[in-house]
C-alpha positions as CSV (number, residue, x, y, z in Angstrom):
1,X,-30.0,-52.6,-40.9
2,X,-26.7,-52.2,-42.0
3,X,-27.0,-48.7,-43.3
4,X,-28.8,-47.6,-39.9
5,X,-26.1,-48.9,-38.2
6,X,-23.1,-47.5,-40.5
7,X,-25.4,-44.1,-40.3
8,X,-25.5,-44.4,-36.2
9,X,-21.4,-45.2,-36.4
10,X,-21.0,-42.3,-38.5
11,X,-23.0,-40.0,-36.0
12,X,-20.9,-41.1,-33.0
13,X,-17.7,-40.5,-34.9
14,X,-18.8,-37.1,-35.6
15,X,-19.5,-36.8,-31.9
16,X,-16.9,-38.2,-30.7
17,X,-14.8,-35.5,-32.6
18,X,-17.2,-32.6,-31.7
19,X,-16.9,-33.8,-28.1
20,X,-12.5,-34.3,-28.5
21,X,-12.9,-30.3,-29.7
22,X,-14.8,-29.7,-26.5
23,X,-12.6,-31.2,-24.4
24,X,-9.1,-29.2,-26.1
25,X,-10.8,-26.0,-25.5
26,X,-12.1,-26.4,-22.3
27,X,-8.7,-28.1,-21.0
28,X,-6.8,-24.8,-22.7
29,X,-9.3,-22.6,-20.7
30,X,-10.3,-24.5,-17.6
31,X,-8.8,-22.1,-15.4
32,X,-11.7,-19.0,-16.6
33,X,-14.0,-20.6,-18.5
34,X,-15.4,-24.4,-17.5
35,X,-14.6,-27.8,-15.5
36,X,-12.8,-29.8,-17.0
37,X,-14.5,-33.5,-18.5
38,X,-14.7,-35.8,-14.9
39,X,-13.5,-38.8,-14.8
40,X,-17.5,-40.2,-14.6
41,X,-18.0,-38.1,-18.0
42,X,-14.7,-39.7,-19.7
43,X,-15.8,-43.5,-18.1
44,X,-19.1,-42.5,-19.7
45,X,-17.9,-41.7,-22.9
46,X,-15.7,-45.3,-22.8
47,X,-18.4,-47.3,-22.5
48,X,-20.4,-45.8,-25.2
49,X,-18.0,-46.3,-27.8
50,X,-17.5,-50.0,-26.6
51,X,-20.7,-51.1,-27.0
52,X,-21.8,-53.5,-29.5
53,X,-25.2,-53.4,-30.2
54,X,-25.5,-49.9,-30.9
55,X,-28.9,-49.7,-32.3
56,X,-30.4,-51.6,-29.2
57,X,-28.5,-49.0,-26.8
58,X,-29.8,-45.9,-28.9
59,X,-32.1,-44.3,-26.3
60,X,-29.2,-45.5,-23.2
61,X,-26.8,-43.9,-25.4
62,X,-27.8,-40.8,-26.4
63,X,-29.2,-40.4,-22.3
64,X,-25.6,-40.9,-21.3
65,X,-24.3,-38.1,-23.5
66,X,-26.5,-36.2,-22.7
67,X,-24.9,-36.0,-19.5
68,X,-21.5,-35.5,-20.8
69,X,-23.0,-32.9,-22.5
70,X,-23.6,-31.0,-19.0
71,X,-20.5,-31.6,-17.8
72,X,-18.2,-30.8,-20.9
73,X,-19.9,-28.0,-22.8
74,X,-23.1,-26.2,-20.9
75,X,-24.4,-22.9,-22.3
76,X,-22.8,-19.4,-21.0
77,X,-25.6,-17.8,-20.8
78,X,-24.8,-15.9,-18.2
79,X,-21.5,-14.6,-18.9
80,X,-21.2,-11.3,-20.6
81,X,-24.0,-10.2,-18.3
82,X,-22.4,-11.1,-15.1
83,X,-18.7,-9.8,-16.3
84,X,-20.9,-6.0,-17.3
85,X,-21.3,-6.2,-13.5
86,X,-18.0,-7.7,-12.6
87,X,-16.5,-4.7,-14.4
88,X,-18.7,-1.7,-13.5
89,X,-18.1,-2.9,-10.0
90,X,-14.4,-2.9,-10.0
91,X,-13.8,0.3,-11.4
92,X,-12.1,2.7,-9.7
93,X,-11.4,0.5,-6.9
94,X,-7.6,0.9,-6.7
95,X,-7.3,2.3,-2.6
96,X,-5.9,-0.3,0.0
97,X,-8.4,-2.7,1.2
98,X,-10.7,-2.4,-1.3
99,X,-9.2,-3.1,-4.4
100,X,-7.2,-6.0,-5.5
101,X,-8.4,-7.3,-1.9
102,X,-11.6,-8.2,-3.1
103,X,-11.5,-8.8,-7.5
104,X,-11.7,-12.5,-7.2
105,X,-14.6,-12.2,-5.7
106,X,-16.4,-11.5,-8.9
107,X,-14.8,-14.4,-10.5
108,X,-15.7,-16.5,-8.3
109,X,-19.2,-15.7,-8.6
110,X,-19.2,-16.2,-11.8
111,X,-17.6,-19.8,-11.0
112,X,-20.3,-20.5,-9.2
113,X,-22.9,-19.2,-11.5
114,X,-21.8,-21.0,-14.8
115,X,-21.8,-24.1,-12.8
116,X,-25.4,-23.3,-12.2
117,X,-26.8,-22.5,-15.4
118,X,-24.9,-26.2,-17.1
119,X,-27.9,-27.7,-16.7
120,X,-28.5,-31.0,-18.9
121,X,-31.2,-30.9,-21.9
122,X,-34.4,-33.1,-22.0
123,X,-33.8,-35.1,-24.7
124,X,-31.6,-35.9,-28.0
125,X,-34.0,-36.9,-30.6
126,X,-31.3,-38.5,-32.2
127,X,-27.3,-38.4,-32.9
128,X,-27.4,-35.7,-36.0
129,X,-29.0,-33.3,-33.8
130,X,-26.3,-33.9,-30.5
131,X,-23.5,-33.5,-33.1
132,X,-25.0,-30.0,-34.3
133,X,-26.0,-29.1,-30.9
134,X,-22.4,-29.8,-29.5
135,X,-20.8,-27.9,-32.1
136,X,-23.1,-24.6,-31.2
137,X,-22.0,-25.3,-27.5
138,X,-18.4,-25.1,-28.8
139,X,-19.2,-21.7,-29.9
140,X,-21.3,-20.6,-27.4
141,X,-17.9,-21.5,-25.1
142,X,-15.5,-19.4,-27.7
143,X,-18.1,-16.7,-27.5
144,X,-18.2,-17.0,-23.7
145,X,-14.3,-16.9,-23.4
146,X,-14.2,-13.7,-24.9
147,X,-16.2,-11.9,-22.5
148,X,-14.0,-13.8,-19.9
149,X,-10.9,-12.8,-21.7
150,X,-11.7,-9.4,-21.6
151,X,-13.0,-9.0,-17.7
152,X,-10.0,-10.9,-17.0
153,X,-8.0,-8.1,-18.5
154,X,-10.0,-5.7,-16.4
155,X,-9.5,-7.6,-13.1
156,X,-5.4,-8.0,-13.8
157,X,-5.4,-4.0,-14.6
158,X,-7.3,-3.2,-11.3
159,X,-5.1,-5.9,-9.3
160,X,-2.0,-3.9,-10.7
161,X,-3.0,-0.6,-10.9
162,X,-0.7,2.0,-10.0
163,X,-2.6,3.4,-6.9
164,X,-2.8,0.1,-5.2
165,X,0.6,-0.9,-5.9
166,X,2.5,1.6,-4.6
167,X,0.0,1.4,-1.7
168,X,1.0,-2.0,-1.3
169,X,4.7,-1.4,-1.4
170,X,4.3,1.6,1.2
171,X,2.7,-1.0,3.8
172,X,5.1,-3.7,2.9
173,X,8.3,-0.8,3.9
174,X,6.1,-0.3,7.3
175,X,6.1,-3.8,8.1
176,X,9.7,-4.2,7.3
177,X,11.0,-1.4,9.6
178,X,12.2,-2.3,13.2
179,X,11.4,0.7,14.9
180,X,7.8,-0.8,13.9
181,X,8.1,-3.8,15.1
182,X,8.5,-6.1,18.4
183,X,9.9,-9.4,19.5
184,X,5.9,-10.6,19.1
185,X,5.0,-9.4,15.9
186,X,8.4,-9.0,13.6
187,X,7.9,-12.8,11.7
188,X,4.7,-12.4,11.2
189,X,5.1,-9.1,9.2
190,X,8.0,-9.7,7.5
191,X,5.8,-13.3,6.5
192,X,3.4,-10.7,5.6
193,X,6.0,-8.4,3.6
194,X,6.9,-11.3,2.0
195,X,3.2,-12.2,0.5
196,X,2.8,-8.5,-0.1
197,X,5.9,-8.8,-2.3
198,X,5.0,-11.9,-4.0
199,X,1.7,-10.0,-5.1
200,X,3.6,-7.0,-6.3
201,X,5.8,-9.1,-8.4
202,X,3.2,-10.6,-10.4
203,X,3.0,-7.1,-12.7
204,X,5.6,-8.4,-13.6
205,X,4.6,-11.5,-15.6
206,X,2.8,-11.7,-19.5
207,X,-1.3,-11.2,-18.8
208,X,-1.3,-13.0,-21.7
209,X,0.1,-16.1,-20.6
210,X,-2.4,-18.8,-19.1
211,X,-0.3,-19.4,-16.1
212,X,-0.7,-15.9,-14.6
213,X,-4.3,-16.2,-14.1
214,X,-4.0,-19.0,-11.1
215,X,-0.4,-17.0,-10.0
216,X,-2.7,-13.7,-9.0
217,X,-5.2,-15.7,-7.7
218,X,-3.1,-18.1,-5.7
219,X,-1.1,-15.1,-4.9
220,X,-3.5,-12.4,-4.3
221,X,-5.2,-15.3,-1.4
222,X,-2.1,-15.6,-0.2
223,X,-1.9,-12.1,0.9
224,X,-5.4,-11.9,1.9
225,X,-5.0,-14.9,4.5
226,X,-1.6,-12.8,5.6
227,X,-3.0,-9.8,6.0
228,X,-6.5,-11.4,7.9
229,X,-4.1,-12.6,10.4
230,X,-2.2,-9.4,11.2
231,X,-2.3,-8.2,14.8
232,X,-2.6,-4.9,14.2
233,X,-5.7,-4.1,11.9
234,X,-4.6,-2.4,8.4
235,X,-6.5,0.9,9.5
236,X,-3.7,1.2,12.3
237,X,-1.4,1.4,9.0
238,X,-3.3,3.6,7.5
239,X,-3.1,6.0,10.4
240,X,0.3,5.3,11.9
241,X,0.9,7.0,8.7
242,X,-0.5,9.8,8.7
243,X,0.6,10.3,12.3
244,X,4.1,9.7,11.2
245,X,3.5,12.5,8.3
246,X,2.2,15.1,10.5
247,X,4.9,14.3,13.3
248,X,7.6,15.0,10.3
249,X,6.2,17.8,9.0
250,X,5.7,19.5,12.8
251,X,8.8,18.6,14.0
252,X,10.8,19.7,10.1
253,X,9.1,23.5,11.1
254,X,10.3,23.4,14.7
255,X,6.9,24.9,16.4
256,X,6.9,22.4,19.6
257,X,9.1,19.9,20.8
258,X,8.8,16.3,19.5
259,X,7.1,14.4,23.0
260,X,4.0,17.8,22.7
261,X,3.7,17.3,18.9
262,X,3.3,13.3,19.6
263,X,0.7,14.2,22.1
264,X,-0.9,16.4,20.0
265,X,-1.5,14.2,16.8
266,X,-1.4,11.0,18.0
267,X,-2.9,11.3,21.5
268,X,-5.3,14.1,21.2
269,X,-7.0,13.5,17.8
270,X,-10.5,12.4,18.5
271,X,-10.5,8.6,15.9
272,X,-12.3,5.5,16.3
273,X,-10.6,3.1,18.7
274,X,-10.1,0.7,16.3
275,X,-7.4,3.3,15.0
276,X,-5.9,3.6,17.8
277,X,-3.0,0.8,17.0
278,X,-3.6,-1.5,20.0
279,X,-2.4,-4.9,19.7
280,X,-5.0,-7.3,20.6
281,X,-2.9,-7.7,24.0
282,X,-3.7,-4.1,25.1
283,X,0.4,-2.9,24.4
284,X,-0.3,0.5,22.4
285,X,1.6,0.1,18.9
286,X,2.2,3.6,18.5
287,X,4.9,4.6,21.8
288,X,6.7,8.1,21.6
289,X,9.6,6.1,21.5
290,X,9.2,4.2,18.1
291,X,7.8,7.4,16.6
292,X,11.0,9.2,17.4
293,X,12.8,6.8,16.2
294,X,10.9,6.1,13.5
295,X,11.8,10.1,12.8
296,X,15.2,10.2,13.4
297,X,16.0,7.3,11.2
298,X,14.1,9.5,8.4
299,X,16.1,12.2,9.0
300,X,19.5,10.5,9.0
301,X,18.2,8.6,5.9
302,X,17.3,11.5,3.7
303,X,20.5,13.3,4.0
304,X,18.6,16.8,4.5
305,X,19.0,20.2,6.6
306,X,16.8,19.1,8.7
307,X,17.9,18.1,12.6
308,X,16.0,15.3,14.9
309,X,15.3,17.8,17.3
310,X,12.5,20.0,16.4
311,X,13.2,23.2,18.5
312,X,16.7,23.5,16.3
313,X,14.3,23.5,13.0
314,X,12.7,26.6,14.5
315,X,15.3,29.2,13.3
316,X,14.0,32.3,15.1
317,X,14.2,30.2,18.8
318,X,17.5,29.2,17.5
319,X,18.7,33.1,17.0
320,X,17.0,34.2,20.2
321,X,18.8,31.2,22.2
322,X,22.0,32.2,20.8
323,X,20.7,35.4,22.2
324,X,20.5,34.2,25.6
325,X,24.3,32.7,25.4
326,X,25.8,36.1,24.6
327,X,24.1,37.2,27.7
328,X,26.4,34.8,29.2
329,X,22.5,33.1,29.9
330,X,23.1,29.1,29.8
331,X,20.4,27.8,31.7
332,X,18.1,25.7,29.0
333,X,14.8,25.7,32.1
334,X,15.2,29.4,32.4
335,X,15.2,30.0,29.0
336,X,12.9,27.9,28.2
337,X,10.5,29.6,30.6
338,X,10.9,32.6,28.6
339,X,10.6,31.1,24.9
340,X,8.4,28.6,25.7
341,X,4.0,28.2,26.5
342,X,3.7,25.9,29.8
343,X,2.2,22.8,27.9
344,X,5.0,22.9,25.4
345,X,8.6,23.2,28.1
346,X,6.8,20.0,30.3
347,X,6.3,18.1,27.5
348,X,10.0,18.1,26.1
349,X,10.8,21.7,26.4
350,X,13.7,21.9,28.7
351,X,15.1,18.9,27.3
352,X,15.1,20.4,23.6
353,X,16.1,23.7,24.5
354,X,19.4,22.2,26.0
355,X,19.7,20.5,22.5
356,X,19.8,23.8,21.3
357,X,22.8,25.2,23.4
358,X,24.4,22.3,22.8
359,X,24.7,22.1,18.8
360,X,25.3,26.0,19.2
361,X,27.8,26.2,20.9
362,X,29.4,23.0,19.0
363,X,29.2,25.2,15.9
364,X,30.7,28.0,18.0
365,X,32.5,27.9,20.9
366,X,33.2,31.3,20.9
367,X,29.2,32.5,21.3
368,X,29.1,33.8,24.8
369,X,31.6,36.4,23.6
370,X,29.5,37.9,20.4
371,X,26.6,40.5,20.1
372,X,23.3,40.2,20.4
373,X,21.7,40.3,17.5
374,X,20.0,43.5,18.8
375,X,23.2,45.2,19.8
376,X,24.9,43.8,16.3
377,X,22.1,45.9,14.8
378,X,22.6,48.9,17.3
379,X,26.5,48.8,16.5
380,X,25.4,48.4,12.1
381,X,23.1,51.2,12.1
382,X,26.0,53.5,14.3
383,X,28.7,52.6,11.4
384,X,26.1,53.8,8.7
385,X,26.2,57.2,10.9
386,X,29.7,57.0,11.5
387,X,31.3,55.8,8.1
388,X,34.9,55.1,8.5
389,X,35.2,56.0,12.1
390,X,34.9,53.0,14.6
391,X,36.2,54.7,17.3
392,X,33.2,57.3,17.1
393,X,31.4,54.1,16.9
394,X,33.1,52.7,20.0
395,X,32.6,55.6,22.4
396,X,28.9,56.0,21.7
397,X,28.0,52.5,22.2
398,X,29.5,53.1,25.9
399,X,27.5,55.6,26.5
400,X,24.1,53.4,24.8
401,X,24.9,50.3,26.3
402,X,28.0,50.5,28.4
403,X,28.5,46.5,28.4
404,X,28.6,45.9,24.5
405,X,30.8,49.5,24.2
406,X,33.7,47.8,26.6
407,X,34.1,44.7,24.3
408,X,34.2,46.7,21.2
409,X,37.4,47.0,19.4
410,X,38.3,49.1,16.2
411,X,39.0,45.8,15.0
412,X,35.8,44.1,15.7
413,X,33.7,47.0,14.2
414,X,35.1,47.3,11.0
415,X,35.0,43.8,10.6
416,X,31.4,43.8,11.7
417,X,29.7,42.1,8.7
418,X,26.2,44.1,8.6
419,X,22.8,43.2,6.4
């Protein structure tokens, strides 16, 4: 009796110590791996190892761990096969909304399944074979881990990749700029800048480090509750910028006035309603007048050669305006009416073309009194004719176009700069 009972005290040392390995591995990988040992399996595990009468308690015993058993150490069976699907299914899913939005997913499904296959065994036929079948759960955890290890390197590299990020960071800048924003909405988009921002900065942490597991994951909810909350739906975004693009790029060559080109991209471009960035109170999120400002802060911002107003973009109405002002012609409706198509001078036309004047004759005050460019090229190809002889110059331009010929000087033609 003595040696069964030294035997059976010798077993639960050895599982005690099989189980103490259990439990440090699973505490170092709780997080990705297992649950933790519950306080039931731990009050369990007390009461064993109190008992006195250990050979009477055998079967009790031996029930009782088996149940730790399912709770500290079950079989992942399922692992590598579920992470193979986990990872074919994430790549290539770096584009906003589909991404980094939706990677925990798969963890969390395999949460859920190895919680499911932990089921308890049927029997222990006695403490030598717990001890060895502990041990082999031990290394079917380390085994387990690995394939966990590695999907979790696969999920961090999709939740970071470069694609998504700088996605991210573009919609974060959006919600940030006033001339996006109103009184209703501003605090909850800069809360969600905020959360986009705090999910940005985890590339910057060690993947290696246990921590940054629950940080994504905390983080990367965080962002997803944010962003669920949103008035205005993340396709709006999407399209307010595009719109904004082509609005830039339109208005940068000067075709049409800014309110037509508004019209034209944003108000007459067949999209799904849900596009059509309406807050949920009916106010359109998209006006004219956040778009233009929305443009001439980019223009002020990027320090280029490029003006607010569209029409002075366009340098051939620009030459034919300054046309009109050495004509003495200063009316920006009439001119307008002769540069312009009908759609495009009542939807900003006028209005633009006075811009024009304006920033002319700031440049030069001294327009109405020039050439034409036609007579400039009239008076150019008479001095090729004429070399050296301006007043030759003079007098047949009287004759050809008695206005220009009465301005002309000897002074002014030889100074005439010609192409």
């Amino acid at each position: 009796m003595k040696t069964y009972v030294a035997e059976i005290k010798q077993h639960l040392e050895d599982v005690k110590e099989a189980n103490e390995d259990v439990q440090q591995f699973v505490d170092k990988f709780r997080s990705k791996v297992t649950q933790p040992l519950s306080a039931k399996g731990k009050s369990t595990l007390a009461k064993i190892f109190s008992k006195g009468i250990l050979g009477k308690l055998k079967t009790k015993i031996t029930a009782k761990l088996n149940r730790i058993i399912s709770k500290v150490a079950p079989k992942f069976t399922k692992a590598k096969r579920l992470f193979d699907l986990a990872k074919s299914g994430l790549k290539g899913l770096v584009k906003l909304g589909t991404a980094a939005l939706a990677v925990w997913t798969a963890v969390e499904t395999f949460d859920n399944c190895k919680r499911k296959a932990a089921e308890a065994k049927e029997s222990v036929k006695n403490m030598k074979t717990y001890v060895a079948e502990i041990k082999q759960h031990l290394e079917d955890v380390k085994e387990a881990n690995e394939d966990v290890q590695q999907a979790w390197m696969d999920v961090y590299n999709t939740s970071m990749a470069t694609d998504l990020i700088d996605a991210l960071k573009d919609m974060r800048a959006m919600m940030l700029e006033d001339y996006f924003s109103t009184a209703s909405n501003k605090e909850e988009k800069d809360n969600v800048a905020e959360k986009i921002q705090e999910y940005i900065d985890v590339e910057k942490l060690n993947p290696d480090q246990e921590d940054t597991k629950s940080i994504l994951n905390n983080r990367q909810r965080a962002m997803n509750q944010v962003l669920g909350t949103i008035t205005v739906t993340l396709s709006c975004f999407r399209h307010k910028g595009n719109a904004f693009g082509a609005v830039k790029l339109e208005c940068a060559r000067g075709d049409s006035p800014f309110p037509y080109i508004f019209d034209d991209i944003v108000n007459k471009v067949p999209i799904d309603p849900a596009k059509k960035c309406l807050y949920r109170t009916g106010e359109e999120y998209i006006t004219e007048e956040k778009m233009r400002e929305a443009w001439t802060r980019w223009v002020e911002g990027n320090a280029t050669d490029i003006d607010a107003t569209c029409l002075v973009n366009n340098k051939l109405i620009v030459d034919q305006v300054k046309d009109f002002l050495r004509k003495k012609e200063n009316d920006a409706s009439q001119i307008a009416g002769k540069l312009l198509r009908d759609d495009k001078i009542n939807r900003g036309g006028v209005e633009e073309i006075q811009a024009v004047i304006t920033k002319i004759k700031e440049e030069n005050p001294n327009i109405e009194n020039e050439m034409t460019q036609a007579d400039k090229d009239m008076v150019c190809r008479l001095k090729n004719s004429f070399p050296d002889n301006a007043q030759q110059v003079i007098d047949t331009m009287k004759i050809v176009n008695p206005d220009v010929g009465a301005t002309l000087t000897v002074e002014i033609v030889n100074n005439l700069q010609c192409d």
